[in-house]
Steps between C-alpha positions, in 0.01 A plus 500: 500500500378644184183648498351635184125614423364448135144627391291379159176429322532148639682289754564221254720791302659612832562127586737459173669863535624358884597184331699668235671735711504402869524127359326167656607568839300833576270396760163732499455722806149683430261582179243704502219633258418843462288720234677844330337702260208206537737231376595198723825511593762225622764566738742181613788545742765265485825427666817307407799413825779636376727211591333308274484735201902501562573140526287323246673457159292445192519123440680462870410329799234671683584677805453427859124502589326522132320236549284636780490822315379354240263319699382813624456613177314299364212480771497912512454483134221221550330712735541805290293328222238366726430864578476624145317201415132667654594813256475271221105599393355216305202692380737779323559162252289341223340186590779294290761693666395417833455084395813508365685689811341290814584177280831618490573584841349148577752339286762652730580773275690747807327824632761721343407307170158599532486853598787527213202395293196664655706858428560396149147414454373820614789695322396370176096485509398240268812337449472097552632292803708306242653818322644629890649143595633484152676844576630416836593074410797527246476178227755393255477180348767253473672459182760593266351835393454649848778348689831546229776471800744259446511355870238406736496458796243271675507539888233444768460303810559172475164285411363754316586362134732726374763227390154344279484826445787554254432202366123626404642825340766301322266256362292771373754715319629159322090493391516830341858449408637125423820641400595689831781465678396438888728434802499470841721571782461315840569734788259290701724197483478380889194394489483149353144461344486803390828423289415165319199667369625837354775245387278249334305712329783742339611166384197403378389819300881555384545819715851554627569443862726608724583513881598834696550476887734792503577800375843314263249253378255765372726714363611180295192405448374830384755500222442128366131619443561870333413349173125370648239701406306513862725372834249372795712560860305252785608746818477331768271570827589804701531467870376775711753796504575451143403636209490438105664786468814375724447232349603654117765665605667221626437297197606814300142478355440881588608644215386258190218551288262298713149498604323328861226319474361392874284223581279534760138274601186694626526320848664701759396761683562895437782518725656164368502565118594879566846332681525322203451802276782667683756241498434402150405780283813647294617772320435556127200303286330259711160319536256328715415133368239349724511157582313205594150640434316167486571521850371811632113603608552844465754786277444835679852463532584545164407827479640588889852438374488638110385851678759447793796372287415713143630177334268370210369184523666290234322112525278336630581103619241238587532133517784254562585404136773691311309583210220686396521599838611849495299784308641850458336758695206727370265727617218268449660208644589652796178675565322155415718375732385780763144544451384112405768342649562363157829334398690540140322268264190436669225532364239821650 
């Protein structure tokens, strides 16, 4: 095994450095807190099996016994943040501050979310609640002027709404630009419903459509559509062991000028949506678009996976109709959304 100590000003910041260079499988071994020079310091030890740091392959199938490694990692780092959480002193925060922190953590908003925050908060006295999450949940709005690739691709699990998905973002940039050239590309052809509707509507809003099971398909399909102004690829569902990545590089989708755009519903649990993260999240521009909000009681979630993933949240989705509803993402939105439990277009 592996075994490496790392020291800092906070475990969250030793938490990323394993992740970044020991990688997700580092299982932790011991922490400890210490003072030097009267500072606090943090010392983590972790440890990575070196038959699995030499079999995995990025975007491969995972090696022999990750899952109960990862298992095991993710309880250790449970318990880890159930012991910093007594170190978290309320009283050291303004009477908003606090409000605003124990609502969060009852929202489900994850320990490591919340001490991320508490150490913010105290690192920049009298900064806002709202100014931190802003700095640690990424938002770009969809549209034209932020998202300029020419190919997107819509992926997700499947019932999560990322085939009305497409259709939402392609119905807006026709609204804000009649004369735009949209098309779509079925990957996701198998599945019959899912079909007859991407299909209908294309043909109904005079968006090219196309069908691409395999890799000779796209390729054609890619160069009937060079002309469009914006190409919408419906991937289809991943399968556990796969990836999105695989997934483009079998299409020969790695390479284009392309951005990701994953659908995901704030109804799973931590260790559920973080599988999801994994097997869906891609390389290059990408975004979160949340889904089916109507449906869900609470959105701590949300700002779980933008600080887990980095990716900015792009749209927000509610209701079962195509249009009007789908509103680009902003900071206000989605902290309405958080705080007041408040939906795009309703009223305070």
């Amino acid at each position: 095994m592996q075994v490496k100590t790392f020291t800092g000003t906070s475990s969250q910041e030793i938490l990323a450095r394993i992740k970044a260079e020991m990688g997700p499988d580092a299982v932790i071994l011991g922490n400890r807190t210490y003072r030097r020079n009267g500072e606090v310091c943090h010392e983590i030890t972790a440890g990575l099996d070196r038959a699995a740091a030499e079999n995995s392959t990025p975007g491969g199938t995972p090696p022999s016994g990750w899952g109960e490694w990862h298992k095991e990692w993710m309880q250790i780092k449970d318990q880890l943040f159930a012991l910093m959480k007594p170190a978290i002193q309320l009283e050291r925060l303004t009477p908003r501050q606090r409000v605003a922190l124990e609502y969060l953590q009852r929202e489900g908003v994850s320990d490591a979310v919340a001490v991320g925050l508490y150490q913010r908060l105290l690192a920049e006295p009298g900064s806002s609640v709202l100014e931190c999450l802003c700095s640690m949940v990424p938002v770009k709005a969809w549209g034209a002027d932020n998202w300029g690739q020419h190919i997107h691709l819509m992926t997700g699990p499947f019932g999560f709404g990322k085939t009305t998905t497409a259709l939402r973002f392609a119905l807006q940039l026709r609204r804000d630009n009649p004369e735009a050239h949209i098309a779509f590309v079925n990957a996701d052809c198998l599945r019959g419903n899912g079909r007859l509707v991407l299909r209908h509507w294309a043909e109904l809003s005079n968006f090219t459509y196309m069908e691409a099971p395999d890799k000779n398909a796209m390729d054609r399909a890619l160069q009937a559509t060079a002309d469009a102004d914006t190409v919408f690829v419906d991937v289809p569902g991943l399968g556990r062991g796969n990836s999105m990545d695989q997934w483009r590089a079998h299409m020969g989708l790695d390479v284009v000028d392309a951005a990701t755009h994953l659908t995901l519903s704030p109804f799973f649990d931590a260790m559920q949506t973080e599988a999801f993260l994994q097997r869906y999240k891609s390389q290059g521009p990408g975004s979160i678009v949340w889904t089916k909000l109507d449906e869900a009681v609470s959105f701590g979630s949300i700002v779980n996976i933008a600080c887990a993933s980095g990716l900015p949240i792009s749209a927000l989705s509610y209701g079962a109709e195509l249009k009007e509803s789908l509103a680009p993402a902003t900071e206000p939105l989605v902290w309405r959304l958080v705080f007041k439990r408040q939906l795009p277009g309703q009223n305070a």
